[in-house]
C-alpha positions, 0 to 999 in steps of 0.5 A: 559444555559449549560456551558462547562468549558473551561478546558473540552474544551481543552481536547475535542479538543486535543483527536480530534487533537490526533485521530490516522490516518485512517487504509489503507483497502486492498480492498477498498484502495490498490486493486484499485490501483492494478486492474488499474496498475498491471492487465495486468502481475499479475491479472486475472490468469495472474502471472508474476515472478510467482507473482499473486497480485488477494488476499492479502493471494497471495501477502504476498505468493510471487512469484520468489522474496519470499515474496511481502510483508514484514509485520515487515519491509514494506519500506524493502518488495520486491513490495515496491522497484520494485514500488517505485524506479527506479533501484530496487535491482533486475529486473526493476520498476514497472509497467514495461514500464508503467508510475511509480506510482503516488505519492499519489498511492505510498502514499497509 
């Protein structure tokens, strides 16, 4: 019979309990999101405030505001307030005149 010692074990069940969480994917995570919420104003060739949000390269180039995202400083990034709170610094929530993202959206 193989035995395992207990201290091999341990360490087995605290490199599983330490594995670092999944990568957030763009395309298979965060784009959904967008085609669902945000088509109507900056998909499909459509670009309000002069922002499309078809690519990630676009994202990250912005629109009037500068740009969407703030890769150091996420939380600080301009999408990130116009969806997360209800009086940006600037212009309104988003999705405009649509009910605010979801918790679990936002999560993402």
């Amino acid at each position: 019979m193989l035995r395992i010692p207990l201290v091999l074990c341990a360490m087995l069940v605290a490199l599983t309990a330490a594995a670092p969480p999944a990568m957030t994917s763009f395309k298979t995570d965060v784009q959904p999101i967008i085609s669902v919420r945000c088509v109507q104003c900056h998909l499909n060739g459509k670009t309000r405030a002069k922002l499309s949000l078809e690519t990630y390269e676009s994202i990250l180039k912005g629109g009037n505001h500068g740009p969407a995202i703030n890769k150091d400083q996420p939380l600080e990034s301009n999408i990130w307030m116009k969806i997360s709170q209800p009086e940006p610094p600037f212009g309104n929530q988003m999705p405009l005149g649509k009910e605010p993202l979801s918790a679990a959206e936002l999560k993402t």
